[in-house]
N, C-alpha and C positions, 0 to 999 in steps of 0.2 A: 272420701276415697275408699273405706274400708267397706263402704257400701257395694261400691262396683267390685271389688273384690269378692267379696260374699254371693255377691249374683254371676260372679264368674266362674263361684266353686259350685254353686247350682245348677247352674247351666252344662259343666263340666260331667258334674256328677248325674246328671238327669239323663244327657246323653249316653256314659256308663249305664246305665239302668236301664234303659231303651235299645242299648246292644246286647245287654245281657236277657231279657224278657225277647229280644225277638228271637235269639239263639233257644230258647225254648220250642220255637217253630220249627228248626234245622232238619230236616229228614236223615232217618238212620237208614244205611243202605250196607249191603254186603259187598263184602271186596272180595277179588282174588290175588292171591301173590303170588307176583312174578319171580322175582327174588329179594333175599333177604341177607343182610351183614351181621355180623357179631354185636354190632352197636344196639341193633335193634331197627334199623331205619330199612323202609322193605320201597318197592317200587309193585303198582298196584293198576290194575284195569277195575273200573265198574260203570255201571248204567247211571247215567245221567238222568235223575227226577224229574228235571225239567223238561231235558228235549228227545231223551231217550237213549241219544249217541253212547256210544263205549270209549269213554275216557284211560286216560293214562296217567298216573303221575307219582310224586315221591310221597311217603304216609310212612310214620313213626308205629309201627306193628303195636300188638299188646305184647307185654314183654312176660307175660306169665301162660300165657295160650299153649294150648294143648300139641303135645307133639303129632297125633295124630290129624290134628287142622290146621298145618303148617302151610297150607295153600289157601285157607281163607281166615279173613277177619272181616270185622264189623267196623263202622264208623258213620263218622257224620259228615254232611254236605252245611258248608254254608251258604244259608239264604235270603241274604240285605247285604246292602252297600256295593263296594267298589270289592270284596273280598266273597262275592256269592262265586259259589264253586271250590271253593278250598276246602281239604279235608283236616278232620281230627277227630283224635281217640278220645276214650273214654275219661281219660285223663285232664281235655282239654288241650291237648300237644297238638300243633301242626299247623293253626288259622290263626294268621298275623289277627285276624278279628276278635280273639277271645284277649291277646294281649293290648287291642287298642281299649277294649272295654274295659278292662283291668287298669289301665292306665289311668284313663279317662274319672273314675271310681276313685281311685288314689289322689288325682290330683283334686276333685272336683271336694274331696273332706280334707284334705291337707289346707286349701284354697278356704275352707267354710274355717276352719281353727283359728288358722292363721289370722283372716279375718275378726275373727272371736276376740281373741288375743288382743290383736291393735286398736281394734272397735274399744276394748275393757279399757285398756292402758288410756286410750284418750278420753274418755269420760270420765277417767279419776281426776285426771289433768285438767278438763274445761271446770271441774266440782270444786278442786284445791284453787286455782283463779280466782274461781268468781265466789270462794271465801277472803281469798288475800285483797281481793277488790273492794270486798263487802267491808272489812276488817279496817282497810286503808281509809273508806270513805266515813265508817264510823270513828276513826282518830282522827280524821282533818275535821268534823263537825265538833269532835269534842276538843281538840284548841280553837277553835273558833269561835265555842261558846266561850272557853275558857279566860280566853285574849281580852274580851268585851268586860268580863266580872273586875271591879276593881281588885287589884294586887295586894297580899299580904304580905309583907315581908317577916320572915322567921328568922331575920340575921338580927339581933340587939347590936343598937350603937352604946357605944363609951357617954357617958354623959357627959353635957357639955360639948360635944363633938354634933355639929350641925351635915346631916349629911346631902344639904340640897342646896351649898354655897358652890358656886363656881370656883373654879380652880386659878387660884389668884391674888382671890378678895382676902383682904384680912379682917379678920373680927377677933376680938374679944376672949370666945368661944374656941378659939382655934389654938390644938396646943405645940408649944412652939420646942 
């Protein structure tokens, strides 16, 4: 089980890796602003890389920009998946795609430990087994030899005292 797990957090983590290597591709383009709030969050026209149109939309400004380029900033376009065309700063703020990467990252080495972890614990466990198995099957061999060896007895009888008379019989030997 711990296996499919582990190839879960590879698979997880790989497609992380494959969001974040294609965001390398992402084109930086200029913006203009249209307006901007005290929070920082501006609303923004610019040229579409791909088909050229003049877009519109919401985009998280740089929040240390110059007073006098208070109508433009810089940003990026994403370009893979179901999230091409979404903008973000330099920061990485704004494209649900850089948080599915990061996610994806997170869970894809959380998934490989965890894995780790359960994989460790059970291999100590099938090792401790198959000595207690080993251990049991080396004591049922050794009463077994043992059983066959004729008996010594270390208890001393009373002399006089027969200790192979059935329980009954009288003799002699028997003290009354």
């Amino acid at each position: 089980m711990f296996r499919w797990i582990a190839l879960l957090g590879v698979v997880a983590g790989g497609l992380g890796i494959a969001g974040i290597v294609a965001a390398d591709g992402d084109p930086q383009i200029d913006l203009t602003v249209l307006k901007e709030d005290s929070s920082g969050n501006c609303t923004v026209t610019w040229k579409d890389p791909d088909d050229g149109r003049l877009r519109k939309g919401p985009f998280r400004c740089t929040p240390d920009r110059d007073t006098s380029l208070s109508d433009w900033d810089t940003g990026w376009v994403v370009s893979y998946g179901p999230w091409k065309g979404e903008l973000y700063n330099a920061e990485w703020e704004g494209a649900t795609a850089n948080t599915v990467n990061d996610g994806l990252m997170a869970a894809g080495f959380l998934l490989l430990v965890g894995a780790a972890v359960g994989g460790g614990i059970r291999v100590v466990q099938r090792r401790a087994d198959r000595r207690v198995e080993q251990r049991a099957t080396a004591l049922a061999a050794e009463w077994a030899t043992a059983a066959e060896r004729p008996g010594v007895s270390l208890v001393k009888s009373p002399t006089g005292v027969s200790l192979h008379k059935s329980p009954g019989e009288d003799g002699p030997d028997r003290p009354e």
